[in-house]
PDB file of N, CA, C and O in Angstrom:
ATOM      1  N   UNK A   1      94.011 102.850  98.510  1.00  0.00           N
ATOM      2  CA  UNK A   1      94.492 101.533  98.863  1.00  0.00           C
ATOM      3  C   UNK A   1      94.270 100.645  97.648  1.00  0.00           C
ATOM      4  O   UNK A   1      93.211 100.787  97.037  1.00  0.00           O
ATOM      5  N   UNK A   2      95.150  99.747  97.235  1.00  0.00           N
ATOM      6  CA  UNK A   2      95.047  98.928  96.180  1.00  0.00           C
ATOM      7  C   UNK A   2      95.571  97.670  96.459  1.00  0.00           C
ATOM      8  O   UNK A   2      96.684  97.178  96.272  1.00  0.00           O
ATOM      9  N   UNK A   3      94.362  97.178  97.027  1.00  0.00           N
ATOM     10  CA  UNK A   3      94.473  95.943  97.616  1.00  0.00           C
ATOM     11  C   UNK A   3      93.805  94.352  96.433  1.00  0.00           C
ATOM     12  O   UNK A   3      92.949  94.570  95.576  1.00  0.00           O
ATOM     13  N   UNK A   4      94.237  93.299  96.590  1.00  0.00           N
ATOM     14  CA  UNK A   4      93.740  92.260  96.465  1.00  0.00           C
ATOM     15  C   UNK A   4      93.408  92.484  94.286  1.00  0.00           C
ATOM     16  O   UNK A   4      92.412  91.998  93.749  1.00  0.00           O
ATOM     17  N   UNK A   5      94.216  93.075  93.700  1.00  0.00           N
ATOM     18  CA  UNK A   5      93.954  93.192  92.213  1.00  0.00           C
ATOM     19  C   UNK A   5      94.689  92.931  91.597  1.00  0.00           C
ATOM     20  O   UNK A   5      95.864  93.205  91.841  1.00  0.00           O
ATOM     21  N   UNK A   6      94.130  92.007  90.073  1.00  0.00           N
ATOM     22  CA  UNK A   6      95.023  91.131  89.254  1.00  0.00           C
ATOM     23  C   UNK A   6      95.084  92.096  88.000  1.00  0.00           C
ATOM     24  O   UNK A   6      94.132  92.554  87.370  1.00  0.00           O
ATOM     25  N   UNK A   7      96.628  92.317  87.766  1.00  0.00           N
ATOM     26  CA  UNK A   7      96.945  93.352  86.655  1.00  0.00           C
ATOM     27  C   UNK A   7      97.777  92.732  85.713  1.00  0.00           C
ATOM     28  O   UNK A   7      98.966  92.595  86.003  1.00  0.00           O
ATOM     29  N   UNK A   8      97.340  92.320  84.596  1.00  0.00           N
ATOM     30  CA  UNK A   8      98.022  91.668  83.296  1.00  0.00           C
ATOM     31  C   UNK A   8      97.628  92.181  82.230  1.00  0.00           C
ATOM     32  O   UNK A   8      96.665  92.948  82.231  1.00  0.00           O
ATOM     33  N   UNK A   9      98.486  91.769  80.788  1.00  0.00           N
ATOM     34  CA  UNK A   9      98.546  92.104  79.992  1.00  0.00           C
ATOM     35  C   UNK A   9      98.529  94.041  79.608  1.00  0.00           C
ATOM     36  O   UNK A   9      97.858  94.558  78.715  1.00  0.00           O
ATOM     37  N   UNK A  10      99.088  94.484  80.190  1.00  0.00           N
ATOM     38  CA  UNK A  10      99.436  95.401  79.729  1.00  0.00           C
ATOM     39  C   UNK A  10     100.146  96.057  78.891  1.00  0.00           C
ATOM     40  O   UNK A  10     101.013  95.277  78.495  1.00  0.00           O
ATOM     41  N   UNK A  11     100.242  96.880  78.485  1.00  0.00           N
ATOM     42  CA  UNK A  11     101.183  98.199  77.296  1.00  0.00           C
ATOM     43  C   UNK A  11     102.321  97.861  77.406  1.00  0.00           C
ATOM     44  O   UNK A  11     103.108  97.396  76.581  1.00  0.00           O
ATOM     45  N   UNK A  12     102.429  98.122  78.551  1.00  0.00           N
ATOM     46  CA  UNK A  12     103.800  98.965  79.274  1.00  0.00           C
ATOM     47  C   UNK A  12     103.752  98.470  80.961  1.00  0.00           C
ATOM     48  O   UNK A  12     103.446  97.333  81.319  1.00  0.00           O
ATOM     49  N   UNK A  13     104.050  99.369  81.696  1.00  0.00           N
ATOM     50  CA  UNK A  13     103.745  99.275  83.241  1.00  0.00           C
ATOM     51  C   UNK A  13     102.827  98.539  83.883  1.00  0.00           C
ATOM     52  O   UNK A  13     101.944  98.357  83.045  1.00  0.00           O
ATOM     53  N   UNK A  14     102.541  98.045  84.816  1.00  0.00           N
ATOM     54  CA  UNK A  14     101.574  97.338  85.420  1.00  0.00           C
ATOM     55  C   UNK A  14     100.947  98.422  86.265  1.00  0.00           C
ATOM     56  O   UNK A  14      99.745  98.614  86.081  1.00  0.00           O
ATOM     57  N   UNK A  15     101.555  99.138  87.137  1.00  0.00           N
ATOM     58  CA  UNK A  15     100.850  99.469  88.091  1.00  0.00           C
ATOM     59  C   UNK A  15     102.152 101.063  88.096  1.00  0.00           C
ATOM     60  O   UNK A  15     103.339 100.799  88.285  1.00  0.00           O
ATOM     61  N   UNK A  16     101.931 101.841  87.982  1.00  0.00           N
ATOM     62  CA  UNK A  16     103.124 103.164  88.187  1.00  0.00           C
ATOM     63  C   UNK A  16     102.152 104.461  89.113  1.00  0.00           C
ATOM     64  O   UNK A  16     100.990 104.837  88.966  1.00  0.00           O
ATOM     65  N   UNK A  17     102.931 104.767  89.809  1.00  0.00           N
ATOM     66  CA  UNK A  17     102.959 106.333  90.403  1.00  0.00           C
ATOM     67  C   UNK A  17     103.852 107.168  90.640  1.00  0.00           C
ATOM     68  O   UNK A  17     104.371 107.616  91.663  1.00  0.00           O
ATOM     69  N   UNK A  18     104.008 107.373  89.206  1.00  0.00           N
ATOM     70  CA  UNK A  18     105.511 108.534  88.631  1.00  0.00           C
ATOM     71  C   UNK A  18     104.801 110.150  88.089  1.00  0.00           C
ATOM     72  O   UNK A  18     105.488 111.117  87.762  1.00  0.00           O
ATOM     73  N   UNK A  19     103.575 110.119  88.103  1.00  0.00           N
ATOM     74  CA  UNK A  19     103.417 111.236  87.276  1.00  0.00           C
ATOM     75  C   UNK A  19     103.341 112.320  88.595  1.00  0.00           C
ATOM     76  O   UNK A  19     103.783 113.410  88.231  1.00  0.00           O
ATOM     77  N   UNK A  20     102.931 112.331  89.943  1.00  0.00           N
ATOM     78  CA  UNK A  20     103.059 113.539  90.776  1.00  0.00           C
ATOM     79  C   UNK A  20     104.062 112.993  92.138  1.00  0.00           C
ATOM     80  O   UNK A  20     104.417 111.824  92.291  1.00  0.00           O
ATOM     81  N   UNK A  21     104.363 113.997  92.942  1.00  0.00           N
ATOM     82  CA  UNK A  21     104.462 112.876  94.198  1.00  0.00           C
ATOM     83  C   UNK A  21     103.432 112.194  95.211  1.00  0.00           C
ATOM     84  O   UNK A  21     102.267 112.512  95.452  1.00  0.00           O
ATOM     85  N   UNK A  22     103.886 111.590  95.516  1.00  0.00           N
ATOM     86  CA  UNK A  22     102.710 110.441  96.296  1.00  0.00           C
ATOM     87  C   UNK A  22     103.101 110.105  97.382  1.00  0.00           C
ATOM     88  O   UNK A  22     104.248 109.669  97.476  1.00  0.00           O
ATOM     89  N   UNK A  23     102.218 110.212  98.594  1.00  0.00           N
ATOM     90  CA  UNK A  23     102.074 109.291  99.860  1.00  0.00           C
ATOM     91  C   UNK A  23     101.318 108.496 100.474  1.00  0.00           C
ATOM     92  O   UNK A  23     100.312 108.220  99.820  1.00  0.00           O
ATOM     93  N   UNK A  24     101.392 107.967 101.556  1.00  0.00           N
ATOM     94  CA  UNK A  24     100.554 107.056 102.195  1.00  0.00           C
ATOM     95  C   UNK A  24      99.585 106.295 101.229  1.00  0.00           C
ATOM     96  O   UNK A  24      98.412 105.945 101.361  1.00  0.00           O
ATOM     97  N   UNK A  25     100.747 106.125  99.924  1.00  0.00           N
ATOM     98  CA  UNK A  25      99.758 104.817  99.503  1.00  0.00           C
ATOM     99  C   UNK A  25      99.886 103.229  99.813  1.00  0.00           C
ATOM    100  O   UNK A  25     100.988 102.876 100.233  1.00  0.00           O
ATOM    101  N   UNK A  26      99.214 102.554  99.707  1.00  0.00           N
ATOM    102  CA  UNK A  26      99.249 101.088 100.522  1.00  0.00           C
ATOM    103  C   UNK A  26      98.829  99.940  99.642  1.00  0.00           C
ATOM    104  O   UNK A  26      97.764  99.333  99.754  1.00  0.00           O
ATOM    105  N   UNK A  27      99.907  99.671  98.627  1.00  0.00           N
ATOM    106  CA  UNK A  27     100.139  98.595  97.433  1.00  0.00           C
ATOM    107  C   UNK A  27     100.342  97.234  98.360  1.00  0.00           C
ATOM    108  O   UNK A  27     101.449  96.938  98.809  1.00  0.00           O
ATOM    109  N   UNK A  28      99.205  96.473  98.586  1.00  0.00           N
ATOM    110  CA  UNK A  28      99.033  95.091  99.280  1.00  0.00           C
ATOM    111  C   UNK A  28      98.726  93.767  98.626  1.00  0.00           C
ATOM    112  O   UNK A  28      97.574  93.899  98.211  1.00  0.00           O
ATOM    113  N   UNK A  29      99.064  92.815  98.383  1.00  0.00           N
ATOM    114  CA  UNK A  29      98.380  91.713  98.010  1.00  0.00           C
ATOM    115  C   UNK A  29      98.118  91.420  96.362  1.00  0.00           C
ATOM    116  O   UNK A  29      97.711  90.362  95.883  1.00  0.00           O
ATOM    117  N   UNK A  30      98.385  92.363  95.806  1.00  0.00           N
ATOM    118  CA  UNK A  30      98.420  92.340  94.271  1.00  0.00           C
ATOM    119  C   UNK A  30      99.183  91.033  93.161  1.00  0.00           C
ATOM    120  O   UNK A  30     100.328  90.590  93.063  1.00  0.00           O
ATOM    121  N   UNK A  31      97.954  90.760  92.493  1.00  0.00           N
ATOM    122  CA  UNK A  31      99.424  89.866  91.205  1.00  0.00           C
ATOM    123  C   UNK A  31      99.334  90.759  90.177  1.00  0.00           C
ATOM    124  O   UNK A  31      98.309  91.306  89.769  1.00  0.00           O
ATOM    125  N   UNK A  32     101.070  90.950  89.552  1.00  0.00           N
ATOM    126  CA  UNK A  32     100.973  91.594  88.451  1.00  0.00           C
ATOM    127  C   UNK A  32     101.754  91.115  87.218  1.00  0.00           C
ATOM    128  O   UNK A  32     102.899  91.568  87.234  1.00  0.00           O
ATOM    129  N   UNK A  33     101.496  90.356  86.179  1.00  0.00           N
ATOM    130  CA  UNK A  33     102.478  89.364  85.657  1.00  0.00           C
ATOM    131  C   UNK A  33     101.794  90.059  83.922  1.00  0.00           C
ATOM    132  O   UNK A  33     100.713  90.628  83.771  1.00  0.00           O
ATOM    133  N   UNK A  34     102.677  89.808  83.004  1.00  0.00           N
ATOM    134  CA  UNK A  34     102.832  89.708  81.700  1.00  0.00           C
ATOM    135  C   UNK A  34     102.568  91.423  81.081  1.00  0.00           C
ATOM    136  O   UNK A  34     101.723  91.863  80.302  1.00  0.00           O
ATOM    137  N   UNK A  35     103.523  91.990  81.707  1.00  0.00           N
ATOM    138  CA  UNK A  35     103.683  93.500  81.362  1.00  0.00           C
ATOM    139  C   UNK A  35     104.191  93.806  79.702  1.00  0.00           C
ATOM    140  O   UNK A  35     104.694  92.870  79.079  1.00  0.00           O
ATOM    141  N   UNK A  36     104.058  94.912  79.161  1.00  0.00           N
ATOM    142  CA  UNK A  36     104.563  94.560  77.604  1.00  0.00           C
ATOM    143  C   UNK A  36     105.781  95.802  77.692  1.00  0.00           C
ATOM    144  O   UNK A  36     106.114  95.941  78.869  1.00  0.00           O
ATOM    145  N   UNK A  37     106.362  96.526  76.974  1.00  0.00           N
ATOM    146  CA  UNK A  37     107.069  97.126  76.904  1.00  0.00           C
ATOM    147  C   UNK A  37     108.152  97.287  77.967  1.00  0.00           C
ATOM    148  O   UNK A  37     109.049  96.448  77.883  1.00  0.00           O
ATOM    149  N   UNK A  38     108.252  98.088  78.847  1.00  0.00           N
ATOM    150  CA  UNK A  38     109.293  98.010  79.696  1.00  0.00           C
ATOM    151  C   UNK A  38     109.645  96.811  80.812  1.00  0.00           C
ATOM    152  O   UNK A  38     110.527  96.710  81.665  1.00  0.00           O
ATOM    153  N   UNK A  39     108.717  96.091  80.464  1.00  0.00           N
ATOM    154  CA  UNK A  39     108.438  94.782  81.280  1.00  0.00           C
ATOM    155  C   UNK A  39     108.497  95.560  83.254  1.00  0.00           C
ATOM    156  O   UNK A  39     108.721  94.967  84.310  1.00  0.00           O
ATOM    157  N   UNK A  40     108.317  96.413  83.100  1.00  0.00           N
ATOM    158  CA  UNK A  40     108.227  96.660  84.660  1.00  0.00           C
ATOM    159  C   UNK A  40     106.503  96.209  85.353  1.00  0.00           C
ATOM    160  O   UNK A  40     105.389  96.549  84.954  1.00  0.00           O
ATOM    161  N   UNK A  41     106.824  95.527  86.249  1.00  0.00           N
ATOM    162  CA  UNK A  41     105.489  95.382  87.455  1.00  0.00           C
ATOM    163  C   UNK A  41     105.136  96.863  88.098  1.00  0.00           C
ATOM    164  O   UNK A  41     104.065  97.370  87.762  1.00  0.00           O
ATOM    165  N   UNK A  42     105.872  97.467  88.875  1.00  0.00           N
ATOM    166  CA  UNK A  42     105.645  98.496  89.335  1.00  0.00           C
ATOM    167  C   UNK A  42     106.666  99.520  89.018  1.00  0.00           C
ATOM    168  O   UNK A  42     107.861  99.278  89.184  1.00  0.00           O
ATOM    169  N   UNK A  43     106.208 100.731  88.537  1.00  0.00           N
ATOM    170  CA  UNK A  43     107.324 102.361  88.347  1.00  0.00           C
ATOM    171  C   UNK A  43     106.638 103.211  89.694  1.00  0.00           C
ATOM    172  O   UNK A  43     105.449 103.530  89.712  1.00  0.00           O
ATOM    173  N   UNK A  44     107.568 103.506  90.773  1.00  0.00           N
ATOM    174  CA  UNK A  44     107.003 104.041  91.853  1.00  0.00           C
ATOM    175  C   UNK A  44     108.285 105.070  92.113  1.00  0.00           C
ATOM    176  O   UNK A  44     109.458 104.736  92.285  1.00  0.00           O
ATOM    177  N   UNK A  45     107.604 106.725  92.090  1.00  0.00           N
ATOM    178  CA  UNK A  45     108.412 107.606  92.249  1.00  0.00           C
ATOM    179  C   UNK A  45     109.344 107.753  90.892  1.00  0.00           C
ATOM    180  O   UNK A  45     109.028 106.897  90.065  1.00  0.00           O
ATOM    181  N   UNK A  46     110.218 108.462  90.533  1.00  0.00           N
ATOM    182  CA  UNK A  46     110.940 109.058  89.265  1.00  0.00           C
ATOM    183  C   UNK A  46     112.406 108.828  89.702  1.00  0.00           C
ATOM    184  O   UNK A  46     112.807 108.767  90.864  1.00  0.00           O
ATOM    185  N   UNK A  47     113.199 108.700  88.472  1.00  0.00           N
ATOM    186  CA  UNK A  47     114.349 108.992  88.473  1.00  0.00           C
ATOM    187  C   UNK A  47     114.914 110.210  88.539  1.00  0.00           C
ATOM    188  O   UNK A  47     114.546 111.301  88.102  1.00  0.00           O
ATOM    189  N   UNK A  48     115.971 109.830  89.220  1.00  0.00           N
ATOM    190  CA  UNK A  48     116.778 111.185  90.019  1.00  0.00           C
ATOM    191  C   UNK A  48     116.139 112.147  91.204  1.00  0.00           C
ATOM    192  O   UNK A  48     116.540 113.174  91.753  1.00  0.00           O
ATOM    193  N   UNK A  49     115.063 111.404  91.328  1.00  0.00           N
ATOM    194  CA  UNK A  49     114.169 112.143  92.586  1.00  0.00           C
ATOM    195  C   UNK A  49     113.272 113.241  91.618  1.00  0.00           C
ATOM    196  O   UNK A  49     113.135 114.408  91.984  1.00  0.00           O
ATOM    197  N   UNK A  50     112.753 112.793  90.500  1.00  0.00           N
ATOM    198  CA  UNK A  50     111.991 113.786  89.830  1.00  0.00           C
ATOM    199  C   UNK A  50     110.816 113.727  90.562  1.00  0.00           C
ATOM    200  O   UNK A  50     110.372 114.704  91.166  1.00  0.00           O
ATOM    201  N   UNK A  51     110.242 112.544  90.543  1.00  0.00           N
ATOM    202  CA  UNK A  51     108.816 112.457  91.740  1.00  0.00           C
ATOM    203  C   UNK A  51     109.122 111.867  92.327  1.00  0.00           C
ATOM    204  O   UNK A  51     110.090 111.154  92.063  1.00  0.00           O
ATOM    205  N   UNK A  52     108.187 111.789  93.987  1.00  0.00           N
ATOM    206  CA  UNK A  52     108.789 111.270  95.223  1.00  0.00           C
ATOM    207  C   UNK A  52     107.464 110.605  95.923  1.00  0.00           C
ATOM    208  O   UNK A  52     106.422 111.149  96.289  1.00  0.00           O
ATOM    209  N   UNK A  53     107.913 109.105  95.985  1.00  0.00           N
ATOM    210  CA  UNK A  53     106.741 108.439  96.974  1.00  0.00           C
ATOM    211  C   UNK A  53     107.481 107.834  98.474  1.00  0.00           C
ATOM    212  O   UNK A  53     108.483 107.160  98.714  1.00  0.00           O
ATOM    213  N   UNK A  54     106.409 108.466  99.301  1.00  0.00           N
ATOM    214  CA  UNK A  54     107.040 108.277 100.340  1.00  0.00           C
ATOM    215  C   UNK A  54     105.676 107.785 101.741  1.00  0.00           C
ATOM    216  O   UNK A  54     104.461 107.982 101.709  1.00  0.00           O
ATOM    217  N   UNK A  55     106.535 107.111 102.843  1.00  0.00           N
ATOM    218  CA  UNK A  55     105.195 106.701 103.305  1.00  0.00           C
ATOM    219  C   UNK A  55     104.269 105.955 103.320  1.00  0.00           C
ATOM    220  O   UNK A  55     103.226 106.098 103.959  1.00  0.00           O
ATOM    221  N   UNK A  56     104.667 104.775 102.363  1.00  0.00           N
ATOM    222  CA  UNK A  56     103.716 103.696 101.713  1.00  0.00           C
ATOM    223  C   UNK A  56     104.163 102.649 102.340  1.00  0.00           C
ATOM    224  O   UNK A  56     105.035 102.625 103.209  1.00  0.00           O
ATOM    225  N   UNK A  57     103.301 101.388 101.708  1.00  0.00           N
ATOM    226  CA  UNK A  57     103.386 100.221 102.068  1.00  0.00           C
ATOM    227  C   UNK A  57     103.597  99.602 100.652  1.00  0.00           C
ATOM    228  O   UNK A  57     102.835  99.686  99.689  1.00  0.00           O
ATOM    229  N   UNK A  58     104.418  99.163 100.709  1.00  0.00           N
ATOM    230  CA  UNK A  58     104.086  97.954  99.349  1.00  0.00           C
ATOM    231  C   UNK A  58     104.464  96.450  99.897  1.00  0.00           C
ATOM    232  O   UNK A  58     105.584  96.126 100.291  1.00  0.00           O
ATOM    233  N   UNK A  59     103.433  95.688  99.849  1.00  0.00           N
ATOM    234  CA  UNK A  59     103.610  94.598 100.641  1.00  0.00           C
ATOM    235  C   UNK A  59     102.832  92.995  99.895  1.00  0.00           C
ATOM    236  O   UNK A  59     101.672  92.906  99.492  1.00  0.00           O
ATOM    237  N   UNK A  60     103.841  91.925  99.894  1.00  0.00           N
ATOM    238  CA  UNK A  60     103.203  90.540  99.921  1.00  0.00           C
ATOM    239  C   UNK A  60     102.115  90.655  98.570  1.00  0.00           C
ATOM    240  O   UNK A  60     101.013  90.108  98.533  1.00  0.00           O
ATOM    241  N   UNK A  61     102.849  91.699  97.231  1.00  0.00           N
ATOM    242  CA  UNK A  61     102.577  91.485  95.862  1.00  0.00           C
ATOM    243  C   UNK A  61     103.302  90.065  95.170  1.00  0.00           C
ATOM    244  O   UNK A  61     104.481  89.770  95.370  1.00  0.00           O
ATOM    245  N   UNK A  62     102.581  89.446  94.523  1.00  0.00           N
ATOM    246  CA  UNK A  62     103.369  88.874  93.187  1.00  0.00           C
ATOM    247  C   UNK A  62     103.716  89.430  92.260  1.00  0.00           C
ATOM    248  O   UNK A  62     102.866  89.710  91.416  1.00  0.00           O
ATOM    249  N   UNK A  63     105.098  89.810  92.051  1.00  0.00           N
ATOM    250  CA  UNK A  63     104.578  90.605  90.450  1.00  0.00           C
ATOM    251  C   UNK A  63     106.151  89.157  89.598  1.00  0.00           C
ATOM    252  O   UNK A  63     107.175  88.714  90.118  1.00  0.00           O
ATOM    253  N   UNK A  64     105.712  88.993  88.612  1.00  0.00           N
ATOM    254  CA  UNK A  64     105.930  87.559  87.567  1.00  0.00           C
ATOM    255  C   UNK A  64     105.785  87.554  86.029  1.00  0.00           C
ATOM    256  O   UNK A  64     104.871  88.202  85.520  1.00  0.00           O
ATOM    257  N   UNK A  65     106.560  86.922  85.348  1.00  0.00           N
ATOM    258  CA  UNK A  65     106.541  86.649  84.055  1.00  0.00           C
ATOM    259  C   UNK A  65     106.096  88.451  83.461  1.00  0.00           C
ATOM    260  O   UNK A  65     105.014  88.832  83.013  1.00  0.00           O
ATOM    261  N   UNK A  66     107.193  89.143  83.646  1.00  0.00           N
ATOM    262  CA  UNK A  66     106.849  90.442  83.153  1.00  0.00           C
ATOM    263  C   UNK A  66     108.389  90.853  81.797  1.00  0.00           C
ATOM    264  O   UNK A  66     108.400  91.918  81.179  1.00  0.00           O
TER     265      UNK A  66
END
C-alpha cells in the first residue's frame, strides 16, 4: 500500500510498476509533482500489454508540475 507520500524531484518517473506484473496494489492519497525526464507521475503496467497491473486502486493522488 502506498499511501499518504510526497514524491518529487526525480530522474525520470515518479512512482512506476512496469518492471513485473502487479496486483492488488493500492496507490492512495499521494503528491507527485516535478518529475525530470519523461515527465511522467506514474508508469503503471507496459506497453502493448508487456506487463500487466491489474486489481488496484489508484485513487485521490495529486500528481502536478511534472
Amino acid at each position: 500500500w502506498i499511501d499518504r507520500c510526497k514524491i518529487r524531484d526525480t530522474a525520470d518517473v515518479g512512482l512506476s510498476a512496469n518492471a513485473h506484473h502487479t496486483s492488488r496494489l493500492h496507490i492512495t492519497r499521494n503528491e507527485i509533482w516535478n518529475t525530470g525526464g519523461t515527465g511522467e507521475g506514474m508508469y503503471l503496467g507496459g506497453n502493448n500489454a508487456s506487463v500487466i497491473m491489474s486489481e488496484s486502486i489508484i485513487a485521490l493522488n495529486h500528481v502536478h508540475d511534472t
